[in-house]
C-alpha positions as MATLAB code, in Angstrom:
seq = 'XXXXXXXXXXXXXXXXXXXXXXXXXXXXXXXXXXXXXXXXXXXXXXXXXXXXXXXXXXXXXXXXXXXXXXXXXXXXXXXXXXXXXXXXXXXXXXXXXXXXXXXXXXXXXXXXXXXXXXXXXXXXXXXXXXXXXXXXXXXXXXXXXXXXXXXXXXXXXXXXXXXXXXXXXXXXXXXXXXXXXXXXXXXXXXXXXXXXXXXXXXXXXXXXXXXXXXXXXXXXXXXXXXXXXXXXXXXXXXXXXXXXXXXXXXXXXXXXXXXXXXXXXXXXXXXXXXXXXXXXXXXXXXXXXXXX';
ca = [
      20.264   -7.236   53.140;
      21.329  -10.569   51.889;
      23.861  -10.579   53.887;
      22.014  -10.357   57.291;
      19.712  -12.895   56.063;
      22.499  -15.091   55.106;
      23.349  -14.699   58.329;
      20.231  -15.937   60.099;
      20.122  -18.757   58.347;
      23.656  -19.939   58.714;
      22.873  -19.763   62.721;
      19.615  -21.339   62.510;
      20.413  -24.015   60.520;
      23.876  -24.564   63.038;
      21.427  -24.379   66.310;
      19.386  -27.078   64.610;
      22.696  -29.361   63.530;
      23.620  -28.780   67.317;
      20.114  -30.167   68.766;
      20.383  -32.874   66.064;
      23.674  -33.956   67.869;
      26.195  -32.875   64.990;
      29.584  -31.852   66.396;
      30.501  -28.599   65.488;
      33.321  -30.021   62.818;
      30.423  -31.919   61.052;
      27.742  -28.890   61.289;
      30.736  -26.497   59.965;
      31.652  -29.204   56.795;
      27.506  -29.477   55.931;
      27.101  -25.641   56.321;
      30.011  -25.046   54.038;
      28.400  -27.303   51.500;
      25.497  -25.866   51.938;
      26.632  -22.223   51.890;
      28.223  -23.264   48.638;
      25.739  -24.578   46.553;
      23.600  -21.311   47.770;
      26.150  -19.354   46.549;
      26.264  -20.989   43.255;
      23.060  -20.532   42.978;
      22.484  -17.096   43.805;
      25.557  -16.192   41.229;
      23.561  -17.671   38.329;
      20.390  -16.128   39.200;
      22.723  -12.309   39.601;
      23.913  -13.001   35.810;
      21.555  -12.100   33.179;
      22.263  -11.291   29.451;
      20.232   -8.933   26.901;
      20.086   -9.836   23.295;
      20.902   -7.042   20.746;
      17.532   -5.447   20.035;
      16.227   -6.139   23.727;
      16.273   -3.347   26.844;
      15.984   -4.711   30.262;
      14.219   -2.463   32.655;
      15.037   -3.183   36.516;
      12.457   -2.975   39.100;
      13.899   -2.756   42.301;
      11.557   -3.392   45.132;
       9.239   -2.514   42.281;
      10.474    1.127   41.858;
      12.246    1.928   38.435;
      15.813    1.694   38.975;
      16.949    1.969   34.967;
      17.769    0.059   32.042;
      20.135   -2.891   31.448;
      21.586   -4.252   28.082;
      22.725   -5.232   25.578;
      25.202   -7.579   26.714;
      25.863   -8.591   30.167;
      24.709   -7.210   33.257;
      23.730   -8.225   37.188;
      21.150   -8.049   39.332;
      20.008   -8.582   42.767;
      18.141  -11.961   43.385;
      15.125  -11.674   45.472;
      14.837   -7.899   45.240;
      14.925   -7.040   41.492;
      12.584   -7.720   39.065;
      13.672   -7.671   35.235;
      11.536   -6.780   32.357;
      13.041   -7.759   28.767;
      11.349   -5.697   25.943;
      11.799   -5.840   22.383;
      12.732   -2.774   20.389;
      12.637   -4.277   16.781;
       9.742   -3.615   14.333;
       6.386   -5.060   15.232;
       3.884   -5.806   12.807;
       0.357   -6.293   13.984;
      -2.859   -6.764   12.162;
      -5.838   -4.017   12.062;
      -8.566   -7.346   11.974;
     -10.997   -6.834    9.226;
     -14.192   -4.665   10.487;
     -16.700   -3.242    8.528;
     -17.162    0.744    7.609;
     -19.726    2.901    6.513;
     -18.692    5.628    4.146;
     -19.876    8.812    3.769;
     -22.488    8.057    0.908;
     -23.857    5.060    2.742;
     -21.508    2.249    1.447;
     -21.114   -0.607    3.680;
     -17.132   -2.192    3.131;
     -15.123   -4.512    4.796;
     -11.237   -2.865    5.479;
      -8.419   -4.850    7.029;
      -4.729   -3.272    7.670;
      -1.374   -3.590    9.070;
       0.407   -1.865   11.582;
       3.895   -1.356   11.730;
       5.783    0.054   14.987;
       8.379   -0.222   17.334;
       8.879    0.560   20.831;
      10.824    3.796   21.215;
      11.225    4.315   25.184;
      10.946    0.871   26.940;
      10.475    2.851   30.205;
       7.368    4.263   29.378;
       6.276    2.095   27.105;
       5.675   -0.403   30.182;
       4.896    1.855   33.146;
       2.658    3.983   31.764;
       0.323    1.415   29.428;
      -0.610   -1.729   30.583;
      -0.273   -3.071   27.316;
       1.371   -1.370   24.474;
       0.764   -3.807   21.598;
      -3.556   -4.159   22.221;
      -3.951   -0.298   22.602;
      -2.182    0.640   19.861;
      -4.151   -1.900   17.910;
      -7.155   -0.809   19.062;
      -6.625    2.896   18.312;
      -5.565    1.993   14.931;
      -8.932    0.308   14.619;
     -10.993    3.489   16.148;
      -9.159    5.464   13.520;
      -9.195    3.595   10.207;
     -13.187    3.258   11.068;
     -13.114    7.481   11.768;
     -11.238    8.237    8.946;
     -12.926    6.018    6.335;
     -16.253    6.865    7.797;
     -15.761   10.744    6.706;
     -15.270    9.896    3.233;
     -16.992    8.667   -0.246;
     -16.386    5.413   -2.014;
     -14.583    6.882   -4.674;
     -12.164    8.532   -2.283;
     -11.794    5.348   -0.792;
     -10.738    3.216   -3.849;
      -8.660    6.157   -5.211;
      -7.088    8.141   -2.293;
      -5.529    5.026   -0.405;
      -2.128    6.668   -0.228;
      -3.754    9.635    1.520;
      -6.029    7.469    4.006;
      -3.082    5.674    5.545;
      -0.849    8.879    6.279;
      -4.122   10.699    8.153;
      -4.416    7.274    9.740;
      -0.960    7.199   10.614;
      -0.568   10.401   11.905;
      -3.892    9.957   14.230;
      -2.175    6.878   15.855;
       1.309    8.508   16.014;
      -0.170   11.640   18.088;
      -1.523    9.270   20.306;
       1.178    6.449   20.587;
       3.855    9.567   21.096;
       2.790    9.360   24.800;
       2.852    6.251   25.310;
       6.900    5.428   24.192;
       5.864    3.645   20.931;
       6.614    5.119   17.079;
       4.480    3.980   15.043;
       6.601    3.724   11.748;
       3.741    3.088    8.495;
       0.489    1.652    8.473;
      -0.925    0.597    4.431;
      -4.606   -0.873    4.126;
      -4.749   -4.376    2.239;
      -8.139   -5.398    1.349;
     -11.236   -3.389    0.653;
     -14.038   -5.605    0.287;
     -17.670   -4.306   -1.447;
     -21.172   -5.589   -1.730;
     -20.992   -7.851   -5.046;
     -24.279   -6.081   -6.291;
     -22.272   -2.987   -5.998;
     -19.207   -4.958   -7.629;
     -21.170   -5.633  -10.759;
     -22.511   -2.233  -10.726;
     -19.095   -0.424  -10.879;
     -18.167   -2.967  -13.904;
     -21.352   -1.965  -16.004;
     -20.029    1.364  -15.258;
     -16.438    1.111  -16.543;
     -17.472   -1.100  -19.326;
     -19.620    1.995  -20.400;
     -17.343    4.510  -19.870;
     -14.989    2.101  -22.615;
     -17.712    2.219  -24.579;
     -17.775    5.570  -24.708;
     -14.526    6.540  -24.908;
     -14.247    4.101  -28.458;
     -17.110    5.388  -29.691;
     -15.483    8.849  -29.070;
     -12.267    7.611  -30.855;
     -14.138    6.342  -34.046;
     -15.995    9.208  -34.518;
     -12.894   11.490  -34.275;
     -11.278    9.446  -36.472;
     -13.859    9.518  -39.049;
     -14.047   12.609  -39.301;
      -9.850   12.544  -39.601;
     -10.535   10.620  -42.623;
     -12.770   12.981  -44.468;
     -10.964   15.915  -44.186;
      -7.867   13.702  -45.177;
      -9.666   12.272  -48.271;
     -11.206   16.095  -49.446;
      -7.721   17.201  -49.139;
      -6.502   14.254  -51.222;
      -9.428   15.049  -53.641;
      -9.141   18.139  -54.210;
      -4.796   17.333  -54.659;
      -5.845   14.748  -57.477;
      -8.167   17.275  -59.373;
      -5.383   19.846  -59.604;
      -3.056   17.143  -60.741;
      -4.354   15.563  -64.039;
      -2.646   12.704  -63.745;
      -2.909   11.667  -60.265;
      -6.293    9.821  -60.502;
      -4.609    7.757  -63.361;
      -2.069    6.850  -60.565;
      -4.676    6.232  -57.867;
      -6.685    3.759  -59.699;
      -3.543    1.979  -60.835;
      -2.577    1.751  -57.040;
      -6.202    0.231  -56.462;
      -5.583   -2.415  -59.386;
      -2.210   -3.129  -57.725;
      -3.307   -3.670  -54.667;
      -5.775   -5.917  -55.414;
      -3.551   -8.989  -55.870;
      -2.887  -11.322  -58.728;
      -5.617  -14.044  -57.286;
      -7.738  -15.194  -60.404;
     -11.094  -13.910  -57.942;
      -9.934  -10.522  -58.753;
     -10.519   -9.931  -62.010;
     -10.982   -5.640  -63.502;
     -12.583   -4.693  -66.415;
     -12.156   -1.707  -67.723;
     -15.033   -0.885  -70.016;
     -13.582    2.562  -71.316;
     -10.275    3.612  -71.276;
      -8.943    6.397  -68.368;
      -7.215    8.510  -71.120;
     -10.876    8.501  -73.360;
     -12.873    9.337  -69.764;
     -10.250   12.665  -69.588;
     -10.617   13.550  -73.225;
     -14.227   13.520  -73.030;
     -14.583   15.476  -70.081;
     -12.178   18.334  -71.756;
     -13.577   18.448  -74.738;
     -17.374   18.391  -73.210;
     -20.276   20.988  -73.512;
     -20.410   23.404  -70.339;
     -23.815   23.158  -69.150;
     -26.453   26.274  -70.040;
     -26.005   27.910  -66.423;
     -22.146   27.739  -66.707;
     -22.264   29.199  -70.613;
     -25.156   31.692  -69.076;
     -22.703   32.581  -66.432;
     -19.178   32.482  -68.901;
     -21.412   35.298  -71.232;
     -22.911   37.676  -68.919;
     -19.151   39.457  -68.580;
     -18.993   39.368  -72.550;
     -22.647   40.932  -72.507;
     -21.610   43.475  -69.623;
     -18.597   44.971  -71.465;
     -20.646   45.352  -74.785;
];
């Protein structure tokens, strides 16, 4: 075909020479200079190179004719049309928008959306644009998906949200020659009455939990210290050894001074030697009056 117009032209433009009064030597020489720099320029416009991560699709006469790259390839001027597309990673924001949850909790959610084109061919004949409607359908679904669940599933379950996120879009963008390779929200923005709520909440629940701990460890102590008590009453001298580890501990500083008004040894010798009240000596003689 470019041929045969080539071939018009050349005789049109060598009728026109002839009317103009050009001798055919001088309309020959002009064509050929002519017919040259045409030439030259058709040869640069037949070249075309594709970068590593790019696929080239060629329309000719606006039917699909295949794909082109990487590297070096040619085309037809005039009749094909080349479309570069880029098969790396895209990331694309999911804009902030705001979502009601389940229990009636407005929040503000923003996201990101990572894909990459998977088959150029239909990722441009059969969607007009490939980047806004996956976009978009990652916005209908984060709002869909987020809108059929609590607050606390939202602030704790974030993992969980993204992959049924992800695999909405993926269903969807399967059709369409686009993977979509992870999707992770970044900000979830609350109410700051609600804010200030949920910290009077965990600062109770702290609260709680220590008052938990210093009761349990109260009562840790007292069955420690009736176990050391009743130790020290088998052991006659371990109470002597207790207070001296009190006395010890208390430091050489002149403001502790300890005065020991009666002896330890004279507190134990009384307390052997003493009386048994009447109930114990009732008690001690009722087997002495039995066996009589």
């Amino acid at each position: 075909m470019i041929n045969v117009v080539f071939f018009f032209v050349f005789w049109i433009l060598f009728g026109v020479m002839a009317l103009a009064g050009f001798t055919v030597h001088e309309a020959v020489g002009v064509l050929c200079e002519f017919g040259a720099f045409v030439l030259a320029l058709v040869s640069c416009t037949m070249v075309r190179i594709a970068r590593q991560w790019e696929r080239c699709l060629i329309l000719r006469l606006g039917n699909f004719n295949g794909l082109k790259g990487p590297g070096l390839f040619f085309v037809i001027p005039v009749v094909d049309e080349v479309i570069a597309v880029d098969t790396r990673t895209i990331t694309a924001d999911i804009p902030k928008q705001q979502v009601i949850t389940q229990d009636n909790v407005p929040v503000e959610i923003n996201g990101v959306l990572y894909f990459h084109v998977e088959n150029p061919e239909v990722a441009i004949t059969k969607v007009q644009n490939f980047g806004y409607a996956i976009g978009q359908y990652a916005q209908t679904a984060l709002r869909d998906v987020v809108g059929g669940m609590s607050l606390d599933q939202l602030l704790s379950e974030r993992a969980r949200i993204s992959e049924e996120i992800e695999k909405i879009v993926e269903k969807a963008a399967s059709g369409w020659g686009v993977r979509v390779t992870n999707i992770k929200l970044q900000d979830i923005d609350m109410p700051e009455d609600l804010k200030k709520m949920m910290s009077r909440q965990a600062s109770a629940e702290r609260e709680k939990r220590a008052t938990i701990t210093k009761a349990e460890g109260d009562k840790l102590a007292a069955v420690n210290l009736a176990h050391a008590a009743k130790t020290m009453a088998e052991s006659p001298g371990a109470m002597q050894l207790r207070t001296l580890q009190t006395i010890d501990g208390l430091g050489p500083t002149p403001s502790n001074t300890v005065i020991l008004a009666i002896p330890i040894d004279v507190l134990e010798l009384a307390r052997k030697y003493a009386k048994p009240a009447p109930e114990v000596a009732a008690v001690a003689a009722a087997p002495e009056t039995a066996s009589s």
